[in-house]
C-alpha positions in Angstrom: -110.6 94.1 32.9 -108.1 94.2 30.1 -105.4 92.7 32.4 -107.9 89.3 33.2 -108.8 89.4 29.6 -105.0 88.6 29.0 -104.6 86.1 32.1 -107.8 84.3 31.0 -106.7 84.0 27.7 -102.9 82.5 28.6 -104.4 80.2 31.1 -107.5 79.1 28.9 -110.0 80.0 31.6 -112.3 80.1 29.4 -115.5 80.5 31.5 -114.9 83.7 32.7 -117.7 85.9 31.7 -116.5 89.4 30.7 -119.9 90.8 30.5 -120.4 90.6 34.2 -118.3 93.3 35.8 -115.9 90.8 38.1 -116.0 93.6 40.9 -119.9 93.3 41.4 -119.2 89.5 42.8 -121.6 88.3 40.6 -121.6 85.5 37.9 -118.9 82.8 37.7 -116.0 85.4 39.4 -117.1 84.3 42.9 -116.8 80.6 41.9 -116.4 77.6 44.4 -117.2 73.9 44.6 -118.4 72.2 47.1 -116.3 70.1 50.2 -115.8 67.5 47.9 -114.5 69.5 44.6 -112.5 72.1 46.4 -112.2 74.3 43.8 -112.0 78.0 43.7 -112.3 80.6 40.8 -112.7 83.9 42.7 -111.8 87.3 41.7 -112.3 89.9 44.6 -112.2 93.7 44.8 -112.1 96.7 46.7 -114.6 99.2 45.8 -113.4 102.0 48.3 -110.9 103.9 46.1 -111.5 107.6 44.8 -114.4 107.9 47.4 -116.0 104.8 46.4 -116.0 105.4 42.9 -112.8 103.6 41.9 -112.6 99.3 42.0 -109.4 97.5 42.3 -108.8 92.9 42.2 -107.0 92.5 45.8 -107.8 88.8 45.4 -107.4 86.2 42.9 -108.3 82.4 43.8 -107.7 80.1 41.1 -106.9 76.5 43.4 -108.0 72.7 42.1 -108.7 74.2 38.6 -106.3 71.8 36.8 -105.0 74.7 34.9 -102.3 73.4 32.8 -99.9 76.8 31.8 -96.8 78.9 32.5 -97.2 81.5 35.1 -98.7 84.9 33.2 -96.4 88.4 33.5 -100.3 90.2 33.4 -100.5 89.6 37.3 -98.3 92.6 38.1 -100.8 94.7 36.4 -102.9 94.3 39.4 -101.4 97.0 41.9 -103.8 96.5 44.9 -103.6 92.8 44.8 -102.8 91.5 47.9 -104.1 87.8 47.8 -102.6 85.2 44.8 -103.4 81.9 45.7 -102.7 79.1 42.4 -102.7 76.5 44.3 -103.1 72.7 43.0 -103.1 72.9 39.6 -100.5 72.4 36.7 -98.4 75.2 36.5 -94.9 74.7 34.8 -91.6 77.0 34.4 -91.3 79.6 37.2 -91.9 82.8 38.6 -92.2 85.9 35.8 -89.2 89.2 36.4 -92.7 91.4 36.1 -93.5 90.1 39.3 -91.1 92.1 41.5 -93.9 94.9 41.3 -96.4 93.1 43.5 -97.4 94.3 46.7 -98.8 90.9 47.6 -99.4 89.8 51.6 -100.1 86.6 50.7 -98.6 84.0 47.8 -99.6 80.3 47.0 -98.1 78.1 44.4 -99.1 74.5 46.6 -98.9 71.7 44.2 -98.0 72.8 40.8 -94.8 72.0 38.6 -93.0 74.7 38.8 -89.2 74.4 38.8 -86.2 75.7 38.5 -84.2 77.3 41.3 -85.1 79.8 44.4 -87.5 82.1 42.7 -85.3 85.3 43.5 -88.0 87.0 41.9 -90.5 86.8 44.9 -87.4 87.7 47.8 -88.4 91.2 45.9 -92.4 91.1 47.1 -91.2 92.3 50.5 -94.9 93.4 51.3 -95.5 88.8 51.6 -96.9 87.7 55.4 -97.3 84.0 53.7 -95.3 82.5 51.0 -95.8 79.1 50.4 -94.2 77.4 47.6 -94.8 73.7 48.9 -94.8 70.3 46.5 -93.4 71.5 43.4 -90.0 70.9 41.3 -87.7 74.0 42.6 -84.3 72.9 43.4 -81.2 74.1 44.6 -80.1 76.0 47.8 -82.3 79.0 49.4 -80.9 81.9 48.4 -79.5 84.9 51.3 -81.6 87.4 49.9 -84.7 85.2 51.1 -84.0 87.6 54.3 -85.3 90.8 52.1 -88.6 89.3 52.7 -89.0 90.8 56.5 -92.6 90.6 56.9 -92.9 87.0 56.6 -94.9 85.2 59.2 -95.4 82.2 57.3 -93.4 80.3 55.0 -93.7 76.7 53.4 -91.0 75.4 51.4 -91.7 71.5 52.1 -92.0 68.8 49.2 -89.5 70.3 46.9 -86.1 69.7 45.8 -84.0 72.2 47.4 -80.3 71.3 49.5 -78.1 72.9 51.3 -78.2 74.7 54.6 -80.8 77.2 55.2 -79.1 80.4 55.2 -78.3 82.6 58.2 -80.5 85.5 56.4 -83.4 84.1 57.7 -82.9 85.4 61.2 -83.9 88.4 59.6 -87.5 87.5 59.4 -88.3 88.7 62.8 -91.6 88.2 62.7 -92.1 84.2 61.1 -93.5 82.4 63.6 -94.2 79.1 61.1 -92.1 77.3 58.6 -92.0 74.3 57.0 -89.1 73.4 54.5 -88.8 69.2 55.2 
């Protein structure tokens, strides 16, 4: 709880209500709009731990909420989380060192304005199935140790800025099966 106390706070989601447990899938953590709105705010858990006494967030869904903010270190507090998706909002700057501790499957930063280079940071999170980065400002060339990352199945580099040749590293990645980097 402490660590989405401290996302909430950085990323002004203020409508997160802290006196409803966000593991009981109650309240405004299991929040989406309809067809038209497309937004999500939805925190998820597992509840299995310790003989079912223990709760852990696995997934955090926080698309189309026009959150306006740099990325928050807090998320690597979350070891069980396998699910990030950030899609189409506003976030700026890029990818914090504290994230080399996730053990994320899956990683979405669709449409926001993040920039800088390759996020090296994320060739770390070798535990990713689906990485897409697609339609924001990184630049540059991919880097080699994108290779590291060799349980990819799916990864979506499109709508960026990045040049170069893609590097020979990523006939590593045995098992993608779908990538998009035009």
């Amino acid at each position: 709880m402490k660590a989405l106390k401290a996302i909430g706070k950085k990323i002004e989601k203020k409508d997160w209500d802290f006196g409803i447990d966000p593991c009981s899938g109650k309240g405004n953590w299991m929040a989406k709009g309809d067809g038209n709105e497309g937004f999500e705010s939805i925190v998820i858990c597992n509840c299995s731990f310790n003989n079912n006494k223990t709760c852990h967030v696995v997934s955090i869904s926080l698309t189309a909420l026009n959150i306006s903010a740099t990325l928050p270190p807090d998320f690597s507090k979350f070891r069980h989380l396998k699910v990030l998706d950030l899609s189409r909002n506003y976030f700026t700057g890029t990818i914090p060192r504290e994230w080399t501790t996730l053990k994320l499957e899956t990683l979405s930063f669709m449409g926001n304005r993040l920039s800088g280079p390759f996020p090296k940071v994320l060739t770390n999170i070798t535990s990713l199935t689906n990485l897409s980065i697609e339609g924001n400002n990184f630049s540059g060339s991919i880097p080699p140790e994108i290779g590291k990352l060799i349980n990819l199945q799916k990864l979506t580099l499109s709508s960026n800025a990045f040049s170069g040749e893609l590097p020979v590293e990523l006939a590593k990645l045995i098992y993608l099966t779908d990538m998009k980097d035009t």
